[in-house]
C-alpha positions in Angstrom: 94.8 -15.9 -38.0 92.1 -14.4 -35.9 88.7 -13.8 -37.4 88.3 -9.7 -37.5 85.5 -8.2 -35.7 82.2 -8.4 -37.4 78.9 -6.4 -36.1 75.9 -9.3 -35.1 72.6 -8.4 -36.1 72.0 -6.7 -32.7 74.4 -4.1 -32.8 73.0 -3.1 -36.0 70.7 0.1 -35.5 67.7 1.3 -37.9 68.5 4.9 -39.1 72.9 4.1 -39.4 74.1 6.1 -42.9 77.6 5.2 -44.7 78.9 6.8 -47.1 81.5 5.1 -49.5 84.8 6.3 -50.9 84.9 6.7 -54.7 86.2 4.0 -57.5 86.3 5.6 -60.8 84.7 2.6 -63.8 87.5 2.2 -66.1 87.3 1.1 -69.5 89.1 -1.9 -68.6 86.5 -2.6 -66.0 83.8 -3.1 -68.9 85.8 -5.0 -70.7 86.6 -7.5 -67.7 83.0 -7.2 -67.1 81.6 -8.7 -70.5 84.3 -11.0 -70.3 83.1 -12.5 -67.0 79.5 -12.2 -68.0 79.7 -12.9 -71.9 77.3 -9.6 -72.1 79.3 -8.1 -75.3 76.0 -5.7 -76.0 77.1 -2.7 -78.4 76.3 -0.4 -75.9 79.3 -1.8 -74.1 81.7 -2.3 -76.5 81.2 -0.8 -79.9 82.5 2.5 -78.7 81.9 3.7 -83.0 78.4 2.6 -82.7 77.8 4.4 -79.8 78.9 7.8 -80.8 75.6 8.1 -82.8 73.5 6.7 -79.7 71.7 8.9 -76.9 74.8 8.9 -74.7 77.5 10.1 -77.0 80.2 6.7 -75.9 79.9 3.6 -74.3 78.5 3.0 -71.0 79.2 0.3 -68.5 77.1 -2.6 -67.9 74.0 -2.0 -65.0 75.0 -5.2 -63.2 79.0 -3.4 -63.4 77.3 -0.8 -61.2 75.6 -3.0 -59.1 78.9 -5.3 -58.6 80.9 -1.9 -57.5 78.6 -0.9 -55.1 78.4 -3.7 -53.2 82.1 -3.6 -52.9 82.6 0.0 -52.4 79.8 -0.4 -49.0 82.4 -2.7 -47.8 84.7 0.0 -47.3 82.2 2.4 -46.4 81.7 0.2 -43.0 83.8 0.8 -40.4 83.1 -2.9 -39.3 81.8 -5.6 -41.8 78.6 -7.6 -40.5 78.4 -10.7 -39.8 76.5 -11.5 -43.0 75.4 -15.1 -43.6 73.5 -14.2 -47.1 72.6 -11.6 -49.8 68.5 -11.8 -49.3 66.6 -9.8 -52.2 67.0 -7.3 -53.9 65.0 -4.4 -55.3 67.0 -2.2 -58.3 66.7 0.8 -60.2 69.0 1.4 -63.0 68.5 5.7 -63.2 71.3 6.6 -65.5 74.4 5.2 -67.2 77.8 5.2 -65.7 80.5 6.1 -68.3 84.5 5.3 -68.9 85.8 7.7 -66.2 83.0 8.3 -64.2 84.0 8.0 -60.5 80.7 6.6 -58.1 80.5 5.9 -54.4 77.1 4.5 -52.5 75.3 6.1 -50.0 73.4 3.5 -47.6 70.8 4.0 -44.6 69.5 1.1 -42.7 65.6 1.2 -43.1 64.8 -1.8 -40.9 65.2 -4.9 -39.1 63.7 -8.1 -38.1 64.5 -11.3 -36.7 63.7 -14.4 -38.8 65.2 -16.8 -37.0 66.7 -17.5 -33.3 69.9 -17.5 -35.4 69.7 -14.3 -37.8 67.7 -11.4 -38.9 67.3 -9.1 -41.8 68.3 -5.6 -42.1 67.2 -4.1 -45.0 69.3 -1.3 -46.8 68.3 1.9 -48.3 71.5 2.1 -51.1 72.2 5.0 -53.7 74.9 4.9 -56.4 76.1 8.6 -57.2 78.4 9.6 -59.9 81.0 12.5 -59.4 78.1 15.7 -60.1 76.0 13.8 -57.2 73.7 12.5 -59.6 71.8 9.4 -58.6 72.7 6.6 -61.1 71.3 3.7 -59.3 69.3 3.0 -56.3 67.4 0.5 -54.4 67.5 -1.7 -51.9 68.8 -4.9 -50.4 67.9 -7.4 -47.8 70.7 -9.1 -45.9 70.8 -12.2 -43.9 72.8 -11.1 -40.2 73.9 -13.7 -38.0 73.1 -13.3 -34.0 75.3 -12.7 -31.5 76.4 -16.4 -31.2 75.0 -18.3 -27.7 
């Protein structure tokens, strides 16, 4: 099977926007989530407990958020890079993401810079919106592009 087309670090240009489809966070989705991670914090699961708290139900893990995102830009792209490595990472958890809340990531390519005769960096600008446009999360991430090989 052919390896699909993937964008090197040079055809990558500083100012490109995507704009993701939207996934709506399930219930089942959290409790996969503290499954995988063994976070079972009440805020998570004790949907009881959580009627009294600030946010009226539970609310799905940060990392959950995170996790979506980075799928949902997938499908945002119309052609994956040719990513060697997930870089670094600076995160801002805004506001919590509810059962039945439906998000999608919005991302902006702030820069770029070669590291290596190899690869690059390209640093993305990346905001998580829920379905009134309100900014959940945002922050932004570094990834390791491969170069157009020799």
């Amino acid at each position: 099977m052919p390896t699909p087309p993937r964008r090197y670090f040079e055809d990558i240009e500083v100012g490109e926007e995507y704009e993701s489809p939207g996934r709506t966070v399930t219930e089942t989705d959290i409790v996969l989530f503290a499954g995988i991670s063994g976070d079972y914090n009440i805020v998570h699961t004790d949907a009881e407990f959580m009627k009294t708290s600030i946010f009226g139900e539970r609310i799905a893990h940060g990392l959950l958020g995170l996790a979506i995102q980075a799928g949902l830009l997938t499908r945002a792209m119309p052609q994956q890079y040719a990513t060697i490595a997930f870089g670094g990472l600076r995160w801002k958890f805004k506001a919590p993401v509810k059962i039945g809340d439906t998000i999608r990531v919005r991302a902006r390519v702030l820069s770029k810079k070669e590291t290596k005769p190899d690869r690059g960096v390209v640093v993305l600008a990346r905001t998580v919106v829920n379905q009134r446009d309100e900014v959940v999360q945002e922050g932004e991430t570094d990834l390791v592009i491969e170069r157009h090989p020799s």
